[in-house]
Backbone as a ProteinNet text record, in pm:
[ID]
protein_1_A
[PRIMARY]
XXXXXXXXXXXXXXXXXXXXXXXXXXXXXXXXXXXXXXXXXXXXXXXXXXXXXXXXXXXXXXXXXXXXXXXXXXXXXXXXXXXXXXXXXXXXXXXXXXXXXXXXXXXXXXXXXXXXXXXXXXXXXXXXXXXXXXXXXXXXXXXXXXXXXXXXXXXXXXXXXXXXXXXXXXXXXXXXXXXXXXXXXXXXXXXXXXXXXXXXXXXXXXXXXXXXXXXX
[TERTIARY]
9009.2	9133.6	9249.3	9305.2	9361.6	9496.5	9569.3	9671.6	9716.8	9587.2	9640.9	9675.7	9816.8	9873.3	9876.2	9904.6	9881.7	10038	9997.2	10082.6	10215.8	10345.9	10448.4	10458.1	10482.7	10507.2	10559.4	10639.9	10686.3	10595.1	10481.7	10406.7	10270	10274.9	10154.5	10165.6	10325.7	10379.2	10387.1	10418.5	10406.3	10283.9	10163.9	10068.6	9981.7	10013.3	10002.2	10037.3	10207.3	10219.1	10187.1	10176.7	10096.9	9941.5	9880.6	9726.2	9758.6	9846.4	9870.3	9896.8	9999.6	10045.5	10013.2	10059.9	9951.2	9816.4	9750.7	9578	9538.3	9595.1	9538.5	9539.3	9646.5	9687.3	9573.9	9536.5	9477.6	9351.2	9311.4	9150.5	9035.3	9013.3	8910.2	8903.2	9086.1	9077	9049.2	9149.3	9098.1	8925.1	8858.7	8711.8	8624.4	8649	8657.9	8659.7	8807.7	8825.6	8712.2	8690.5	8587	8454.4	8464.3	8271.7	8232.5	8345.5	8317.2	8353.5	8423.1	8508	8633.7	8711.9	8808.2	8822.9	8888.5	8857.3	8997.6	9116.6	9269	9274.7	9354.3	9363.9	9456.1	9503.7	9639.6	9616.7	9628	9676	9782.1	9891.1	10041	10072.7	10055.8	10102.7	10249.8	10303.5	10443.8	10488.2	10580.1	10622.7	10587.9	10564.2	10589.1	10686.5	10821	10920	10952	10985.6	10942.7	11048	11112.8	11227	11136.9	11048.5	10951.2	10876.4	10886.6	10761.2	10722.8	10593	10552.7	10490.9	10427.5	10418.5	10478.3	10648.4	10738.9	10813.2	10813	10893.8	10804.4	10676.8	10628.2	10548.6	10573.7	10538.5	10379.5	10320.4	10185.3	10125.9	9987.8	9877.4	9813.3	9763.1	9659.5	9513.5	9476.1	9360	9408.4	9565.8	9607.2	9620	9663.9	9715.7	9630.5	9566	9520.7	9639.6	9673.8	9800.8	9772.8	9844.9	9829.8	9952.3	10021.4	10146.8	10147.3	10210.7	10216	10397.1	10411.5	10548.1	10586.6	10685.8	10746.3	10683.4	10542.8	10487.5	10411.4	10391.9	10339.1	10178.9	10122.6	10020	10000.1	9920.7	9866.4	9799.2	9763.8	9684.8	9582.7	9472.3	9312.2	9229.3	9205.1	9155.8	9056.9	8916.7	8802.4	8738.4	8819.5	8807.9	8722	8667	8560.9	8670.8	8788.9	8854.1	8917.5	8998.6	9016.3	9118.8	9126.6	9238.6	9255	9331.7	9386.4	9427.2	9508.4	9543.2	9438.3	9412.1	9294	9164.5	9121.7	9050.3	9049.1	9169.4	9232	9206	9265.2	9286.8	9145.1	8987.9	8905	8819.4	8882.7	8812.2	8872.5	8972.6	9024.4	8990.9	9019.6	8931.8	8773.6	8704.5	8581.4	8477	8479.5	8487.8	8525.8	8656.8	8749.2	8746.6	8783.3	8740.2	8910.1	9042.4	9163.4	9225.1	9270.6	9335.7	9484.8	9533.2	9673	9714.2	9725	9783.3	9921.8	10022.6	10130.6	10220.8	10260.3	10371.8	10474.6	10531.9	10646.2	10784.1	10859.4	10965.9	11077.7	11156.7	11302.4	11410.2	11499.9	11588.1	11624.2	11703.1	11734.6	11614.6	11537	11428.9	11411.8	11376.1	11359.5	11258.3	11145.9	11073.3	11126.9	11200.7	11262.9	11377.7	11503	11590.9	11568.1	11424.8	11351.6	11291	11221.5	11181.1	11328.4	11408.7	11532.8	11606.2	11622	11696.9	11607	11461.8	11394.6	11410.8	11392.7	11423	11550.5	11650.2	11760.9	11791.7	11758.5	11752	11837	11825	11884.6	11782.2	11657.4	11560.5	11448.2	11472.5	11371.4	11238.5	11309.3	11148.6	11051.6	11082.1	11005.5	10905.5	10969.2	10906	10777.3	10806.9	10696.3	10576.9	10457.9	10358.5	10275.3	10313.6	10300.9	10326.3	10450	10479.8	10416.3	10395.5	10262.1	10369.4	10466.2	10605	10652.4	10667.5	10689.3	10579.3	10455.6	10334.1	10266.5	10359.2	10313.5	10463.5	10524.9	10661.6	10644.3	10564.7	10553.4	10517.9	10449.4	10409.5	10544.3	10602.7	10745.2	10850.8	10772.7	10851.2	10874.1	10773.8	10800.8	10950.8	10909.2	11035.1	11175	11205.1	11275.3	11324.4	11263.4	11281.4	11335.4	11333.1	11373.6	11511	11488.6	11656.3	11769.1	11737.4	11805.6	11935.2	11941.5	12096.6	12199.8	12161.2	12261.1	12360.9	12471.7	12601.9	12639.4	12649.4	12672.9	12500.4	12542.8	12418	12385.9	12445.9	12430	12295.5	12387.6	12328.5	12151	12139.2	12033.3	11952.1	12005.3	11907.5	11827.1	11917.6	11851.8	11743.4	11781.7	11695.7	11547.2	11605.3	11473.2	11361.8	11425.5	11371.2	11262.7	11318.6	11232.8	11123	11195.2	11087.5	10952.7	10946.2	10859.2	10746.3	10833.1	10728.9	10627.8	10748.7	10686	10580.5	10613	10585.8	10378.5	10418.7	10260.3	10192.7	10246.5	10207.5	10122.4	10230	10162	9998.3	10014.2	9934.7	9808.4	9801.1	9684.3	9642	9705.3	9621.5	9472	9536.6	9487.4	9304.6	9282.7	9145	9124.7	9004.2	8892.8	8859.2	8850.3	8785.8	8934.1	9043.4	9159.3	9162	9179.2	9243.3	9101.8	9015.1	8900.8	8893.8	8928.7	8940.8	9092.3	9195.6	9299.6	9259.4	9210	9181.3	9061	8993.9	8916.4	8949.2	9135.4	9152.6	9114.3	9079.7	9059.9	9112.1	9203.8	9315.9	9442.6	9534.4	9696	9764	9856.2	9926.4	10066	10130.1	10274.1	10394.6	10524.2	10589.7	10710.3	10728.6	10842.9	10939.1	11019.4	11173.4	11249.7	11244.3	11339.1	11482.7	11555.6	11737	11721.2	11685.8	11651.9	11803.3	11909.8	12021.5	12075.8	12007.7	12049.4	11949	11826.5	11696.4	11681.1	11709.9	11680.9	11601.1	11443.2	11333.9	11349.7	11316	11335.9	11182.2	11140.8	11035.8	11067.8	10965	10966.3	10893.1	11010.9	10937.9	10871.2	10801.7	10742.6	10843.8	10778.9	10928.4	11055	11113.5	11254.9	11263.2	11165.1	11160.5	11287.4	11280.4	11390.6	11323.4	11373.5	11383	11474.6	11417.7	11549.1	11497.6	11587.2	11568.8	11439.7	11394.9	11283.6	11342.3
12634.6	12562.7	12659.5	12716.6	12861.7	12816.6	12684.4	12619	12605.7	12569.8	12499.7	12616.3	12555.2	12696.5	12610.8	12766	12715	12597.2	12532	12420.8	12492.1	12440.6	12526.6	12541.6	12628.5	12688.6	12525.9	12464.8	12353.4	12274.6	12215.7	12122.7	12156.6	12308.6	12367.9	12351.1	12435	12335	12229.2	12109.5	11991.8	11943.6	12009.1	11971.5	12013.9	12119	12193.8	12112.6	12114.3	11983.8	11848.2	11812	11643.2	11680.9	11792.6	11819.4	11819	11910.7	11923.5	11862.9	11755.5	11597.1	11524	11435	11304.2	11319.2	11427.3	11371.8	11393.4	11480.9	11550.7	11474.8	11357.7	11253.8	11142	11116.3	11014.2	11012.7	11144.4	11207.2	11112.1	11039	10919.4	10797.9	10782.9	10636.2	10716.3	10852.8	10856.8	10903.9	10958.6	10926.8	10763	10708.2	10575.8	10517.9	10543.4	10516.3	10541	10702.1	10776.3	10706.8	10658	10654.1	10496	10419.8	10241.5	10202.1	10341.8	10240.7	10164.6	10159.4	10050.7	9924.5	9877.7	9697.3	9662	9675.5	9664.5	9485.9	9403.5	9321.1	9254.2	9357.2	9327.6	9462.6	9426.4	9520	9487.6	9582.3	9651.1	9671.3	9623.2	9717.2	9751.4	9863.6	9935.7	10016.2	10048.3	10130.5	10274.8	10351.2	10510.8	10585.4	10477.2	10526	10595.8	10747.1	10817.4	10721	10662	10592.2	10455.8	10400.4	10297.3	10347.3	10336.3	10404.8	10245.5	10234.4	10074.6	10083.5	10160.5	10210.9	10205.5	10224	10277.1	10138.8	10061.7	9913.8	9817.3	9789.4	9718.6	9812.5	9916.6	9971.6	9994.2	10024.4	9988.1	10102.4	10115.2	10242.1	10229.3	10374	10444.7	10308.5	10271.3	10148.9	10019	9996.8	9841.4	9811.4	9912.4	9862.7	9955.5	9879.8	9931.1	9967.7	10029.6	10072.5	10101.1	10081.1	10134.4	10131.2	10240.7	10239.9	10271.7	10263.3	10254	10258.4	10248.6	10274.4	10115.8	10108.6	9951.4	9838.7	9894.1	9794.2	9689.7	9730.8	9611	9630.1	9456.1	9429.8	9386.3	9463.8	9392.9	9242.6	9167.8	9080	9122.9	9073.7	9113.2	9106.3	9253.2	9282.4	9381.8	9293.6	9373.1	9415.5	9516.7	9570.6	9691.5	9757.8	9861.2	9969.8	9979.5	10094.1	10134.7	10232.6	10265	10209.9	10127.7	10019.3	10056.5	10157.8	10218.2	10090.3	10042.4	9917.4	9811.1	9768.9	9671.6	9720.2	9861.5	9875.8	9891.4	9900.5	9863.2	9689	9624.7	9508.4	9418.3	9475.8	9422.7	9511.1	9610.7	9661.5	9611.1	9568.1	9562.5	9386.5	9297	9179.6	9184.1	9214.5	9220.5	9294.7	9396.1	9498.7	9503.6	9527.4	9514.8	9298.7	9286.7	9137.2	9105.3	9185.1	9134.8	8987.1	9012	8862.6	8824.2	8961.6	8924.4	9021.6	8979.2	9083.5	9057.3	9175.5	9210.3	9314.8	9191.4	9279.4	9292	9453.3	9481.5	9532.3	9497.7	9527.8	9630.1	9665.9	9722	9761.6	9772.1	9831.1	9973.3	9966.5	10074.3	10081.6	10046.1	10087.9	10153.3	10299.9	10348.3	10308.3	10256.2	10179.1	10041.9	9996	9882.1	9873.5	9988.2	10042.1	10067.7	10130.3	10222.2	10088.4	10001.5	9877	9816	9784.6	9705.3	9808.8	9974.7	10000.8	10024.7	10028.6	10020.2	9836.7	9758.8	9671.3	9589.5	9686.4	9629	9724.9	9809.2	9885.1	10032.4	10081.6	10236.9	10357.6	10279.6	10378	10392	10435.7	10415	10528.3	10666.9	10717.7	10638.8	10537.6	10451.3	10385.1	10386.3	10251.5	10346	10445.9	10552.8	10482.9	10529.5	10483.2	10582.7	10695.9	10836.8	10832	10714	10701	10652.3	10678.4	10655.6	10530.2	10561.1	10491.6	10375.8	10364.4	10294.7	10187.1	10240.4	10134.1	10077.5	10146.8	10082.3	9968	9991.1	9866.1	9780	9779.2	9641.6	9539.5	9564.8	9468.2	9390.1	9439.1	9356.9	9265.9	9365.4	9274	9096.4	8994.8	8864.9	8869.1	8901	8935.4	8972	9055.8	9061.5	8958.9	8883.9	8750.8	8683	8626.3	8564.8	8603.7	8683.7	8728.5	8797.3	8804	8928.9	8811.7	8712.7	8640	8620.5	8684.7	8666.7	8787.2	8718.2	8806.3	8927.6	8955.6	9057	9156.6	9308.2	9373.9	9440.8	9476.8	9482.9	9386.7	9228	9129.6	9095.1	9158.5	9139.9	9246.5	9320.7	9463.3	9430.6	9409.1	9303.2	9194.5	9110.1	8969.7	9051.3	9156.1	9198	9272.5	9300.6	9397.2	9222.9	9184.5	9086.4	9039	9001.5	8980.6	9057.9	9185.3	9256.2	9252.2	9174.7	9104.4	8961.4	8880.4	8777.5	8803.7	8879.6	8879.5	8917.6	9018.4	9097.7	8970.3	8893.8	8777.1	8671.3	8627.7	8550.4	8622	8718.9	8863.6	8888.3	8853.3	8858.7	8747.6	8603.6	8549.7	8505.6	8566.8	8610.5	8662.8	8728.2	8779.5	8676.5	8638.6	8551.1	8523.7	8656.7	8693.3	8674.5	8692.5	8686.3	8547.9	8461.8	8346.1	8219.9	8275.1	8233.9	8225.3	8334.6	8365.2	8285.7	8269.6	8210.9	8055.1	8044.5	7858.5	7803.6	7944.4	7857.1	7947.5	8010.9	8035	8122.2	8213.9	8362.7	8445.5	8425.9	8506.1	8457.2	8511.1	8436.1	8581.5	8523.1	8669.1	8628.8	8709.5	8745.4	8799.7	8751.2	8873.7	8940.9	9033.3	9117	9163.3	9178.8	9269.5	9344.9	9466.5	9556.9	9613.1	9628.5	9687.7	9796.2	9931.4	10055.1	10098.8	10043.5	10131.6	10020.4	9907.4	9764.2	9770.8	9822.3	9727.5	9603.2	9539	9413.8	9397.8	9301.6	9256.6	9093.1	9049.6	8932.8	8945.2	8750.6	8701.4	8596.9	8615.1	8472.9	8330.4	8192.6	8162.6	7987.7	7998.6	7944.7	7777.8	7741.6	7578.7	7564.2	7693.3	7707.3	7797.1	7860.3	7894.2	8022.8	8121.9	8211	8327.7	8390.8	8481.7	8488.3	8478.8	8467	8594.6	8561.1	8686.7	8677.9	8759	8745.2	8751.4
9973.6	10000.4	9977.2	10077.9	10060.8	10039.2	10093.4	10079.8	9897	9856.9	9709.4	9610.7	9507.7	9468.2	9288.8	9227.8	9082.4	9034.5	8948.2	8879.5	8836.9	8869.7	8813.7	8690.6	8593	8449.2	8385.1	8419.1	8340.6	8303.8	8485.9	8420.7	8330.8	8341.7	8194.8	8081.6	8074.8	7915	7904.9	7948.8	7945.7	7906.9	7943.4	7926.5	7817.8	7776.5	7657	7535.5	7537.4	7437.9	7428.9	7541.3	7525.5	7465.3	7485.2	7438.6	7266.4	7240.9	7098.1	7008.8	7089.7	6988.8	7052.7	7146.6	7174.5	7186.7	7264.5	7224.4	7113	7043.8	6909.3	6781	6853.1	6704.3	6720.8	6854.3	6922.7	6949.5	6969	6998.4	6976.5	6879.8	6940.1	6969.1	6995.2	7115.5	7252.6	7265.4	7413.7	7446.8	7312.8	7325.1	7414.5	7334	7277.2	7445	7499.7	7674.9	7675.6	7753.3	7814.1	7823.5	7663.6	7641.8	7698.9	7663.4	7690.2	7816.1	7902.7	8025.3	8012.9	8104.7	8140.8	8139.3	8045.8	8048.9	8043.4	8170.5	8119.9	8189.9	8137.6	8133.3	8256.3	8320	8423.3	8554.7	8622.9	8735.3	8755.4	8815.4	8846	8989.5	9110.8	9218.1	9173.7	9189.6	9246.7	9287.1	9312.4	9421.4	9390.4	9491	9429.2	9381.2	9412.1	9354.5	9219.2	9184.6	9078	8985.7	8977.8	8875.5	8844.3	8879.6	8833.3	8793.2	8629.7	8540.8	8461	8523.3	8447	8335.4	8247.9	8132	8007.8	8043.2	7997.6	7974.9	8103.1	8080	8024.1	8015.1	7902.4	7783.5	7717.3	7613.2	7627	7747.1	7713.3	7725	7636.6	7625.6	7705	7726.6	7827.6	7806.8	7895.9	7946.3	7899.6	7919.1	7938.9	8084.7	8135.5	8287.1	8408	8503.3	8649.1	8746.4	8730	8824.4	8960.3	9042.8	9211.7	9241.3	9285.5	9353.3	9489.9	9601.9	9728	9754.4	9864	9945.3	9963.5	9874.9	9874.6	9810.2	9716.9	9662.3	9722.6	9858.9	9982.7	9943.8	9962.5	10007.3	10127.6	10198.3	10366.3	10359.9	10472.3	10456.6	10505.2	10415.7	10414.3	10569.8	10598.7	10712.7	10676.8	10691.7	10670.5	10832.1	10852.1	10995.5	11014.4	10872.8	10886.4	10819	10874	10846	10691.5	10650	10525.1	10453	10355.1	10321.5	10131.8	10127.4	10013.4	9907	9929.9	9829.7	9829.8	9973.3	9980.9	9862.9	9883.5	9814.6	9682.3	9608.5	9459.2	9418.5	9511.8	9458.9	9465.5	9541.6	9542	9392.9	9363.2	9249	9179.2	9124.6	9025.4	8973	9087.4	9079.7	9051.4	9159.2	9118.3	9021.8	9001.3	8959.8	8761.2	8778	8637.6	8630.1	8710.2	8661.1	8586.4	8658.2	8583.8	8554.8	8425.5	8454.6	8476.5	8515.6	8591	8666	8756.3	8878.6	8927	8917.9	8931.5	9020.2	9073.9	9179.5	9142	9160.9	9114	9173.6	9232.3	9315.4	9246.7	9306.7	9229.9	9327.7	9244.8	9347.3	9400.4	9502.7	9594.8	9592.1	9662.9	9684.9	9864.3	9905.2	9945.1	10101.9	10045.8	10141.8	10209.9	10103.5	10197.3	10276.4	10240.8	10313.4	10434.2	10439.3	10603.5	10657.5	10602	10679.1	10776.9	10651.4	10703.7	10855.3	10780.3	10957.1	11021.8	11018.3	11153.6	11245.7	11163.4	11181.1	11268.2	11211.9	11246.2	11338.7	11432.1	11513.5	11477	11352.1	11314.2	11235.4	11318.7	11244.4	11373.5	11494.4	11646.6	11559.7	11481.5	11450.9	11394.2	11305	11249.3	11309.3	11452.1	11529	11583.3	11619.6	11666.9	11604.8	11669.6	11646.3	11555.1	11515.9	11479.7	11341	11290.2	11170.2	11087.4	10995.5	10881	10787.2	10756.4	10700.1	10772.4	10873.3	10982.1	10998.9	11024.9	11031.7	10928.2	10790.9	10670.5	10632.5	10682.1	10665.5	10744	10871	10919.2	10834.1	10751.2	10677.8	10601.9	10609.3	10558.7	10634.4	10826.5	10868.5	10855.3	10831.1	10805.5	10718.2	10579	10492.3	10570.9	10665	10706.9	10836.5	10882.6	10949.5	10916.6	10723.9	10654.9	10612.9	10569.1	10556.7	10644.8	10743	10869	10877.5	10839.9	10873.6	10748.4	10656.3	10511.5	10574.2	10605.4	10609	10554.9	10440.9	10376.7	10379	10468.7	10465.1	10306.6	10206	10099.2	10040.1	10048.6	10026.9	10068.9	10193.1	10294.3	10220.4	10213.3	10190.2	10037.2	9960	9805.9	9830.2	9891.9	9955.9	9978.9	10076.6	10138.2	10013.9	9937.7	9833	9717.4	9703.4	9640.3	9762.3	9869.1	9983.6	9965.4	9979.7	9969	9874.4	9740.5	9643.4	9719.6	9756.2	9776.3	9916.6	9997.3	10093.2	10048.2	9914.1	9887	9812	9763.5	9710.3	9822.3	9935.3	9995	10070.2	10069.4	10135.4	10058	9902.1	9804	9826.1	9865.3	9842	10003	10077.4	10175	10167.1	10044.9	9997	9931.5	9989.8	9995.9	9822.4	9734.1	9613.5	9548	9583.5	9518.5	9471.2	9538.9	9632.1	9543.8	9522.9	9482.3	9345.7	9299.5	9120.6	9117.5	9148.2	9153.1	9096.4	9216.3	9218.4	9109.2	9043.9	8939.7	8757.7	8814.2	8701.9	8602.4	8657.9	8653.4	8657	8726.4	8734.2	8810.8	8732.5	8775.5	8839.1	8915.3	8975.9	8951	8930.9	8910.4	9023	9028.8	9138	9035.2	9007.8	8918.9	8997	8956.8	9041.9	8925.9	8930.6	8816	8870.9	8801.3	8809.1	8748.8	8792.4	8767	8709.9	8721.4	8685.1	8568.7	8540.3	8457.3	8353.2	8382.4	8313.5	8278	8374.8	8425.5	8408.4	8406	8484.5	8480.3	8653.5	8694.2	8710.1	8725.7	8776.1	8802.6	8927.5	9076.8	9016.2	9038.8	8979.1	9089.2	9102.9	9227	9224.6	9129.2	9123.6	9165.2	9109	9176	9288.8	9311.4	9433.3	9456.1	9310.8	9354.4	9187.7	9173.4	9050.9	8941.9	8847.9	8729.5	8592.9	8502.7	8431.3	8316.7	8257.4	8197.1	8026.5
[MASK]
++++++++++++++++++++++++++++++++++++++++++++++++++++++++++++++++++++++++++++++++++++++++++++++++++++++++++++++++++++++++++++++++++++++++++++++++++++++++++++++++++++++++++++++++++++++++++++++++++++++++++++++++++++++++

């Protein structure tokens, strides 16, 4: 692999000292992982956005959380079409498999993926629409979400709307799997939708009765 080049000097040290003090203080819980396996209690979808660190906003240690991040936090609806389904294939391990008992979607703002949904959408993003776009054919999935909100006046306003959308939208979208949708209804597992204020530290959750998000 003639492409791949060595790690820059920063992230060696970095890694150097996390070896020296965190594993070194810790050395047989992270044994302990290794030897028993994964048993985290929650899965996380969120965004890849590097400013969503979910770790960090609920305080939690290495084998609490199944994490999967993706571009906008989107779940597809379940299409067992033969082909390769990156999240699909998280959220059937992590159910079946890990056996979680809460699964969590996590939204935020300025969020990057949903900005590019909204101007392809709204006609200021035509590369998107290309069929070539990997970004583009992964935001369709938002388009519904954007159906819903494309008439709130203020585009500020719209562009927010749409950003929780993207939660709800992966929500209605899980329950779509058969095994999801299944463990749901006999109480096995509950799912969640989150929304964070990266510049507030906010965290909102959706709350199905009122039918909107409020603060946590």
């Amino acid at each position: 692999m003639k492409y791949a080049k060595p790690l820059p000097s920063y992230l060696v040290q970095r890694y150097h000292g996390w070896k020296a003090t965190t594993y070194a203080e810790n050395r047989p819980w992270y044994r302990r992982l290794a030897e028993e396996g994964q048993r985290p209690p929650a899965m996380v979808i969120s965004c890849c956005d590097s400013r969503v660190h979910v770790t960090s906003i609920f305080g939690a240690d290495q084998g609490e959380f199944f994490i999967h991040r993706n571009i906008a936090n989107l779940v597809p609806e379940y299409s067992p079409d033969g082909a390769q389904h990156g999240t699909s294939a998280a959220v059937e391990f992590a159910v079946t498999a890990l056996k979680v008992a809460h699964l969590i979607v996590l939204g935020h703002s300025k969020c990057g993926g949903v900005q590019g949904c909204y101007d392809m959408c709204s006609g200021q993003a035509p590369e998107l629409e290309e069929k070539s776009s990997f970004v583009g054919r992964w935001m369709d999935i938002l388009r519904p979400g954007y159906e819903r909100v494309k008439d709130i006046e203020d585009p500020a306003d719209r562009v927010h709307a749409l950003e929780k959308q993207a939660v709800l939208t992966s929500l209605e979208n899980l329950m779509t799997f058969p095994f999801v949708k299944e463990a749901v209804e006999q109480d096995r597992l509950m799912i969640h939708g989150l929304w964070t204020d990266i510049g507030e530290g906010s965290l909102l959750a959706y709350d199905p009765e009122g039918g909107d998000f409020s603060a946590i």
